[in-house]
Backbone atoms as SQL, in Angstrom:
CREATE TABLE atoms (id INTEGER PRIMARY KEY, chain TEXT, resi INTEGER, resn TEXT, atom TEXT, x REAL, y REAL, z REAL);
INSERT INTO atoms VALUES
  (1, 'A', 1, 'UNK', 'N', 0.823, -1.201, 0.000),
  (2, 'A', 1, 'UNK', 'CA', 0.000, 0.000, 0.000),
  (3, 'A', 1, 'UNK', 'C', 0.863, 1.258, 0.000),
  (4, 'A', 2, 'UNK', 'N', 1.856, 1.304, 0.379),
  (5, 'A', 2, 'UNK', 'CA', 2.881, 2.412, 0.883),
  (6, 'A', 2, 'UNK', 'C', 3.178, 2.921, -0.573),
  (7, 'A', 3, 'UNK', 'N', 3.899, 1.621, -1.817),
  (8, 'A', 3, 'UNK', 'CA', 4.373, 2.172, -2.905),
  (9, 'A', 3, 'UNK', 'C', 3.365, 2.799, -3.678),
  (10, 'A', 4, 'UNK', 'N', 2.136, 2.641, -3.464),
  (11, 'A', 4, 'UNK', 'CA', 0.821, 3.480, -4.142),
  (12, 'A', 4, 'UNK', 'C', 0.717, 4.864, -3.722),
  (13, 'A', 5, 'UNK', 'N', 0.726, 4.693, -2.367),
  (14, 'A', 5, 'UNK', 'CA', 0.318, 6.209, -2.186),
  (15, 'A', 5, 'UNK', 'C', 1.537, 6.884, -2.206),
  (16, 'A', 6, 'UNK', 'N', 3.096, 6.534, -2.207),
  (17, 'A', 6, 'UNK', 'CA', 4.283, 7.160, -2.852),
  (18, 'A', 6, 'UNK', 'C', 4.476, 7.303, -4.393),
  (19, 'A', 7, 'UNK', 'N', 3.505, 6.607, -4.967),
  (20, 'A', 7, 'UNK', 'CA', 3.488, 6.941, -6.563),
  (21, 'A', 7, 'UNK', 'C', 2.742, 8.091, -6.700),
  (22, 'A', 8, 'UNK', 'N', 1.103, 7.738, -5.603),
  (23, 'A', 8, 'UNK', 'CA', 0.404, 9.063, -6.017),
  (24, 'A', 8, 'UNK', 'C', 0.792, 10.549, -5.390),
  (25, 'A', 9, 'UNK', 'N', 1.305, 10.478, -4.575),
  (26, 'A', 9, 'UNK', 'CA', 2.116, 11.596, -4.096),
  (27, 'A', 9, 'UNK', 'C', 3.557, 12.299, -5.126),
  (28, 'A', 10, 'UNK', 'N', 3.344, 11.448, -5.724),
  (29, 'A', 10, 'UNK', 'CA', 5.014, 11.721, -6.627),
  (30, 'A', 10, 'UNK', 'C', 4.102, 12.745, -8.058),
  (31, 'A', 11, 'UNK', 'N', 2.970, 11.430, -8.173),
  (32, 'A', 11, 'UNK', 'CA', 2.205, 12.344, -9.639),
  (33, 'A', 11, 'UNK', 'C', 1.435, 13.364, -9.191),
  (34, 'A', 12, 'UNK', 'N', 1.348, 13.606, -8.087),
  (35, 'A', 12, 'UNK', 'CA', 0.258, 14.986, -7.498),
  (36, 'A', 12, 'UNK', 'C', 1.532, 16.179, -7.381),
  (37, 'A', 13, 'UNK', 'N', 2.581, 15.903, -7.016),
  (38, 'A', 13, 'UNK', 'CA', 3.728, 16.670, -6.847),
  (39, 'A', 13, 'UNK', 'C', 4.396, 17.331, -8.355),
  (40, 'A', 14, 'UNK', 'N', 4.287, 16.402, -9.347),
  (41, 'A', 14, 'UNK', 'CA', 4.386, 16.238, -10.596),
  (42, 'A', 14, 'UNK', 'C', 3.669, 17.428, -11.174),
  (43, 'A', 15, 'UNK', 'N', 1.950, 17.077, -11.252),
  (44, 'A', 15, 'UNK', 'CA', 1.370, 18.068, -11.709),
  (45, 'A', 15, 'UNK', 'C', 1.105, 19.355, -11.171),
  (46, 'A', 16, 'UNK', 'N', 1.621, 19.262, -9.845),
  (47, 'A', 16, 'UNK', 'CA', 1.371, 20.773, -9.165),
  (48, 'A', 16, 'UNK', 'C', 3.031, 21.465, -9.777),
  (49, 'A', 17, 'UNK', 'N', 3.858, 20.929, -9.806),
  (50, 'A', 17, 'UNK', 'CA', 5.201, 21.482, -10.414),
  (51, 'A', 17, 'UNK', 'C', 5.104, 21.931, -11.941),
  (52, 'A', 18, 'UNK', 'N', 4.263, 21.147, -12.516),
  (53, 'A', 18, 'UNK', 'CA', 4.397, 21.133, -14.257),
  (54, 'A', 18, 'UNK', 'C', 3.371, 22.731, -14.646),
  (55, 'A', 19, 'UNK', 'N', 1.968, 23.049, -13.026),
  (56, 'A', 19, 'UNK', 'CA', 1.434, 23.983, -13.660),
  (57, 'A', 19, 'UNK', 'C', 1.800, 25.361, -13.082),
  (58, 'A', 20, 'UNK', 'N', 2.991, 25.541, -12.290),
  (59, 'A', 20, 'UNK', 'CA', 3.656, 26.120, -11.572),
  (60, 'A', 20, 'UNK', 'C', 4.904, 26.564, -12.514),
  (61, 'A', 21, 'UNK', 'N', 5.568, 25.621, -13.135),
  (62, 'A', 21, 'UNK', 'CA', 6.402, 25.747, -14.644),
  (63, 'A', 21, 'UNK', 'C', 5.763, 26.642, -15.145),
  (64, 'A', 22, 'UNK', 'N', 4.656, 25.776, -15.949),
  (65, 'A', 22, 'UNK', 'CA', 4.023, 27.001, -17.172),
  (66, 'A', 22, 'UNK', 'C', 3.191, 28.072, -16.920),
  (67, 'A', 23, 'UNK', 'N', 3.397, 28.279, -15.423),
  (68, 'A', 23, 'UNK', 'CA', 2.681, 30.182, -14.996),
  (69, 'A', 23, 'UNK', 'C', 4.225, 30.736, -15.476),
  (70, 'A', 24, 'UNK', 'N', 5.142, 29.969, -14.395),
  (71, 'A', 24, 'UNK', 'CA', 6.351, 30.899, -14.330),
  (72, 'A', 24, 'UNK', 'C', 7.270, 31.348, -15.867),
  (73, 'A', 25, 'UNK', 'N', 6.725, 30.044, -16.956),
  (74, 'A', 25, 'UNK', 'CA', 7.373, 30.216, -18.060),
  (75, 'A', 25, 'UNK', 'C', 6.710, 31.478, -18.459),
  (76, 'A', 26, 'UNK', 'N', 5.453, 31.995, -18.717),
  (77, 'A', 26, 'UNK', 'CA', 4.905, 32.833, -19.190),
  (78, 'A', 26, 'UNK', 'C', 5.412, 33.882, -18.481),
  (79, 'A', 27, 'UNK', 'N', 5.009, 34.178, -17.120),
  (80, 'A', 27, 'UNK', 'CA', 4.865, 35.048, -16.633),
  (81, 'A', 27, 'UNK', 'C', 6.209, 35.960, -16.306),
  (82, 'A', 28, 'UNK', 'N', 7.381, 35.396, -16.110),
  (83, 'A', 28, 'UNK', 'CA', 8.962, 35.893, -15.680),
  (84, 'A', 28, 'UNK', 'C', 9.125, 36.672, -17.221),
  (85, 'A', 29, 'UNK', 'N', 9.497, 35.920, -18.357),
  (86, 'A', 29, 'UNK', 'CA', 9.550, 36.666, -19.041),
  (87, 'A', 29, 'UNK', 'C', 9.165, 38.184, -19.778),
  (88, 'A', 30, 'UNK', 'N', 8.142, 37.909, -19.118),
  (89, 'A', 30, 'UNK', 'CA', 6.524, 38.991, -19.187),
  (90, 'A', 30, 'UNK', 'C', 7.592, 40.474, -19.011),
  (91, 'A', 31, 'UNK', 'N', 7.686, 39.728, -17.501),
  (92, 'A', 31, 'UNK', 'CA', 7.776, 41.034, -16.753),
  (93, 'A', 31, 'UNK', 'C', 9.426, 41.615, -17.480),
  (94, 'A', 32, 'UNK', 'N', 10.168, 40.477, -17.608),
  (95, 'A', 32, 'UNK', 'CA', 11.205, 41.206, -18.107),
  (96, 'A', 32, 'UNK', 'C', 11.346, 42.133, -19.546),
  (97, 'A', 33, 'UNK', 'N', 10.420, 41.543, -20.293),
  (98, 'A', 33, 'UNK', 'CA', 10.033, 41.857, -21.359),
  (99, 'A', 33, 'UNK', 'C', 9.282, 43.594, -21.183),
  (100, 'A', 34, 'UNK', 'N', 8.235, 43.802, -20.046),
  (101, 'A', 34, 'UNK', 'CA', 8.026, 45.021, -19.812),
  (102, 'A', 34, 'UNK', 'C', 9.085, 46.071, -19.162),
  (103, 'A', 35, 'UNK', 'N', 10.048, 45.340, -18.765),
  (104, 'A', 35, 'UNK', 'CA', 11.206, 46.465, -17.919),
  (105, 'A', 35, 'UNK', 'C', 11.648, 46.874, -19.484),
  (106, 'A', 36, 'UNK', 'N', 11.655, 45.811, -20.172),
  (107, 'A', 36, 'UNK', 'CA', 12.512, 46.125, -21.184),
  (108, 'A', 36, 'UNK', 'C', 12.242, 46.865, -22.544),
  (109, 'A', 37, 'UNK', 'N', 11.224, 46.901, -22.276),
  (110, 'A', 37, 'UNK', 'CA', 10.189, 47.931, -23.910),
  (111, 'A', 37, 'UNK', 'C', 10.640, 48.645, -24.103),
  (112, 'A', 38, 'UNK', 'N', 10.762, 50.035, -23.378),
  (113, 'A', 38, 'UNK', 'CA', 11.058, 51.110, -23.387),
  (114, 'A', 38, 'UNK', 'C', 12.392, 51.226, -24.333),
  (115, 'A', 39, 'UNK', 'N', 13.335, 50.472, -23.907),
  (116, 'A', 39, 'UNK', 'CA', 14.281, 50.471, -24.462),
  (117, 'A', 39, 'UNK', 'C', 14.574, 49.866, -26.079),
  (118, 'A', 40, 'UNK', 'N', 13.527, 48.751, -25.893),
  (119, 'A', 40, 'UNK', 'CA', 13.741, 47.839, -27.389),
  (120, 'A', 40, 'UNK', 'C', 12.594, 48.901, -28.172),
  (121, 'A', 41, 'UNK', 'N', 12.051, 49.812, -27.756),
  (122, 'A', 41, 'UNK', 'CA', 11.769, 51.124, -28.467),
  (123, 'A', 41, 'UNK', 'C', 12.620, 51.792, -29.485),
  (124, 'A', 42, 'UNK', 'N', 13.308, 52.404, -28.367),
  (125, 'A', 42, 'UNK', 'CA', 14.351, 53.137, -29.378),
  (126, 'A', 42, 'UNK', 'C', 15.377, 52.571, -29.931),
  (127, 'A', 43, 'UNK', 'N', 15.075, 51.272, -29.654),
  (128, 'A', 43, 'UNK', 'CA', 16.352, 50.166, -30.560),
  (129, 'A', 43, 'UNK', 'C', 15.677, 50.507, -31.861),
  (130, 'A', 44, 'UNK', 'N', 14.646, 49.457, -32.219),
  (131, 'A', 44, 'UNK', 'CA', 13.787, 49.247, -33.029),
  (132, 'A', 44, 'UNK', 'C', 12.605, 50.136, -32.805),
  (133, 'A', 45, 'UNK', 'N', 12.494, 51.214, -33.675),
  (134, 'A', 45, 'UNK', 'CA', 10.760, 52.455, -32.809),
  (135, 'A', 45, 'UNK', 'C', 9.856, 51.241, -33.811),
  (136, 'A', 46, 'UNK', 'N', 8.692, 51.837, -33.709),
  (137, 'A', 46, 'UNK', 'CA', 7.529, 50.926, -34.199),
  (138, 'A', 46, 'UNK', 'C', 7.327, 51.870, -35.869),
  (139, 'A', 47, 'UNK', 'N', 6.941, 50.824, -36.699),
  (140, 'A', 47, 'UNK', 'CA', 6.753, 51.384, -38.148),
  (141, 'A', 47, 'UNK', 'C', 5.408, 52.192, -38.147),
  (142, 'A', 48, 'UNK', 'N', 6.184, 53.328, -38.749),
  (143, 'A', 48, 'UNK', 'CA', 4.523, 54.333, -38.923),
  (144, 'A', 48, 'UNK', 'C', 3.952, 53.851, -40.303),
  (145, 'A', 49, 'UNK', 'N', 2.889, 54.341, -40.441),
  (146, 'A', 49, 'UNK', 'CA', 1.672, 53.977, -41.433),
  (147, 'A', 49, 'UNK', 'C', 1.575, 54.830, -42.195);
């Protein structure tokens, strides 16, 4: 009984890590990406019309 509920503890640990990943994948970049606009502005300005 022990190796069951150490499997299901392993896959509950699993999926709480995997949707904890893909906040942090999105979200870290995000923010670095907003510190960083300003600047990739006047790298590249935006094409006028």
């Amino acid at each position: 009984m022990a190796p069951l509920l150490d499997t299901l503890i392993m896959l509950i640990s699993l999926v709480f890590l995997g949707i904890v990943g893909m906040i942090a994948g999105v979200a870290i970049p995000g923010l670095f990406m907003a510190a960083a606009a300003p600047w990739l502005d006047r790298i590249l300005p935006a094409r006028k019309k």
